[in-house]
N, C-alpha and C positions, 0 to 999 in steps of 0.2 A: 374426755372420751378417748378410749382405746382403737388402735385404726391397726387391724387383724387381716394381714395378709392371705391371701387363701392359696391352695396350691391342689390341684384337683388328681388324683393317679388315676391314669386309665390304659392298660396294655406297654406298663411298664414306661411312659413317659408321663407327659405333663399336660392336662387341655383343660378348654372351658365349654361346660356343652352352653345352647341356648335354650332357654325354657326348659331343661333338666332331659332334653331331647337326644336320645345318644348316636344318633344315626345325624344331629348337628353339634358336630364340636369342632372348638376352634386349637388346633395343635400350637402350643409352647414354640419358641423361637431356641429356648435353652431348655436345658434339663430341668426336672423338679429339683436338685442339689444345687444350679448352677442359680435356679428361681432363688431359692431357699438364702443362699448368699449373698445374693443382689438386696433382698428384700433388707435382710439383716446389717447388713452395710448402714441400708441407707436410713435405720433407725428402728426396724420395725420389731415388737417384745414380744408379739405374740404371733406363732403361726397356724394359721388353719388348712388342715389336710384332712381333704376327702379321700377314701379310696372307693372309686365311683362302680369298679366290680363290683366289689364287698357289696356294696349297698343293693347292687342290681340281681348278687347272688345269695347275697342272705347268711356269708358268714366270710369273714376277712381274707383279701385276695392280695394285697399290697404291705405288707407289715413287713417286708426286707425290705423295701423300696422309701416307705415311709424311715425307716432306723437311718437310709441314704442318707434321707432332708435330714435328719435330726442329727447326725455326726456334721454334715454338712456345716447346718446353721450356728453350732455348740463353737464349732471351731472359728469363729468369726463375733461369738458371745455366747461364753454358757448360763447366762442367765436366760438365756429366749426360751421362752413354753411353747411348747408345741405338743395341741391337740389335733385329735383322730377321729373322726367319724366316718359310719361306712360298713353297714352287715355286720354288725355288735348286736347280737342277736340274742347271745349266753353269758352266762357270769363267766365263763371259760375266756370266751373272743374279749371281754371286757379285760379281765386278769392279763390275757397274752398281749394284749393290745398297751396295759402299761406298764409291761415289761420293754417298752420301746419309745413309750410319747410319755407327756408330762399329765394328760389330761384324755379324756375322752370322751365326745360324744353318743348319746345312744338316740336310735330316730324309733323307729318301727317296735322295736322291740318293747320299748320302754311305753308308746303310747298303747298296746294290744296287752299288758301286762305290766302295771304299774308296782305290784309287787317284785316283779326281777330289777326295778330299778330301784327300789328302796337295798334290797340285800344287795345289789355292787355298790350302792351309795355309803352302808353302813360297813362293806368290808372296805372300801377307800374315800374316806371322808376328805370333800373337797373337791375329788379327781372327776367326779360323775356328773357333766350335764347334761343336757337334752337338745335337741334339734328338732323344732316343729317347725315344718313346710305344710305353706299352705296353698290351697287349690280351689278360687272360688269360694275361700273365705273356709274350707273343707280341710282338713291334716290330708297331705298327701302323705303315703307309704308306700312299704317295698322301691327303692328306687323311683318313687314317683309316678309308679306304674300304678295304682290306684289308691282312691281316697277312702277314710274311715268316718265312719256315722258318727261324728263327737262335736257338742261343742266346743269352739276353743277357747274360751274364759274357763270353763271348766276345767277343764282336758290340763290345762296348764296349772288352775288350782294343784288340781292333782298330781303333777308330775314335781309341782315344787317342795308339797303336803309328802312324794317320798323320798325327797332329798336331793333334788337337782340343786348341782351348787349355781347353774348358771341356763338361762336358754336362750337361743339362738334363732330369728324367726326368719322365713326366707318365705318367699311371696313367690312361687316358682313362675309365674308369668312374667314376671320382671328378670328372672335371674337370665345373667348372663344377655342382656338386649341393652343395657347402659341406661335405662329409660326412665330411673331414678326410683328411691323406694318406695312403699307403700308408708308412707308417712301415716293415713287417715286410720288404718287396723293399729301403726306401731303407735299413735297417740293414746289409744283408747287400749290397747296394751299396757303403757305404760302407767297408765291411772288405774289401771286393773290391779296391779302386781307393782307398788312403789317402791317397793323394798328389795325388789328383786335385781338381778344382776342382769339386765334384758340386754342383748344383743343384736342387731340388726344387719337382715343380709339381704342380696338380693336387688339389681338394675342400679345401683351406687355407681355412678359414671362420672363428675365433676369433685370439686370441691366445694362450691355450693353445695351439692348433695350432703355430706358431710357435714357443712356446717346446720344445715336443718335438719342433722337428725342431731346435732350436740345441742341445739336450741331444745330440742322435744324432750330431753333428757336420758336418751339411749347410755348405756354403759361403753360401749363398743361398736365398730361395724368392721363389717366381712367383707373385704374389696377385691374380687378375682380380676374379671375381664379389662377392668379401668385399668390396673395394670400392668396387664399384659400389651396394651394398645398403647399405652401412655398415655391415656388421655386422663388418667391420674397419677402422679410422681410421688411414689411413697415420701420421700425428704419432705417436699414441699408438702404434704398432705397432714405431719407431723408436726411439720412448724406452725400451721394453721391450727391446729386442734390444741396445740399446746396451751 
């Protein structure tokens, strides 16, 4: 299992909201470039960058900020991948988006119109995958600012059915509170969808945590706030998962 540092851009720094709440965020101690190097240092191959405008506004606000992390992190390992998510709304914000990351997330856009994320999937095969947040068990969208009518075993058939290489599931009442993930939806996820490249994000605060979501058979997880507090040590969180 893959252990996905996350790095959050909001107003040109670095934070962690809680419960996807913007008016509760927890401000970086260092830069997102200064994040980006520390993470990569200490092992970590893949990074996850939110740009939490974009997402709030509905088309990419952070893409010189995000290019920061990504010269950053290159210069310390240019093998590191580092995906975008974040008001990827157009085949356009998708295109200009990886003109600067290796990957990109699409959240909103992609669940409201599953045909725009088949045609960016099919003009960059691999690069295209999804981000579904959930809300009461509901797809949250727009920034989290309201939920969509869908099931989600379906909703997920479907975004895989148009070529998500990978999805990413966040539990927004977890995120950001340490309080661990939503194991009981990522189980029944992952028997849903065996084949799929499932991603887990969202209240991951320990390394136990971690290791029961590599028990459940998750592909990866997304560790923002654990460590920004320490109360997860990228190094040590690698050598565990190894």
């Amino acid at each position: 299992m893959e252990l996905v540092c996350a790095i959050d851009l909001l107003a040109g720094g670095a934070v962690r909201l809680v419960q996807g709440d913007y008016e509760r965020r927890i401000v970086a101690d260092e830069t997102a470039s200064d994040l980006a190097r520390r993470f990569v240092r200490a092992g970590c191959r893949r990074l996850h960058v939110v740009d939490l405008e974009g997402a709030r506004a509905g088309a990419p606000r952070e893409l010189a900020l995000a290019a920061e992390v990504v010269r950053a992190a290159r210069a310390v390992d240019p093998s590191v991948v580092v995906e975008l998510g974040g008001g990827l709304r157009t085949e356009a914000d998708v295109t200009a988006a990886l003109e600067v990351v290796d990957e990109v997330l699409m959240g909103t856009a992609a669940i409201e119109d599953p045909s725009l994320l088949a045609r960016a999937a099919e003009r960059h095969p691999g690069r295209v995958g999804v981000s579904v947040d959930l809300r009461d068990g509901r797809p949250a969208i727009d920034g989290w600012s309201r939920t969509a009518d869908a099931d989600v075993e379906e909703l997920i058939g479907r975004l895989l059915g148009a070529g998500a290489a990978r999805v990413t599931i966040t539990e927004t009442s977890r995120d950001g509170t340490l309080a661990g993930p939503g194991l009981e939806t990522l189980t029944r996820l992952r028997s849903a969808f065996p084949q799929a490249t499932l991603i887990a994000a969202g209240g991951i605060g320990s390394l136990d945590d971690l290791r029961a979501l590599r028990r459940l058979g998750v592909d990866g997880a997304v560790v923002g706030l654990a460590l920004l507090t320490g109360a997860v040590d990228p190094r040590r969180a690698i050598e565990a998962l190894a």
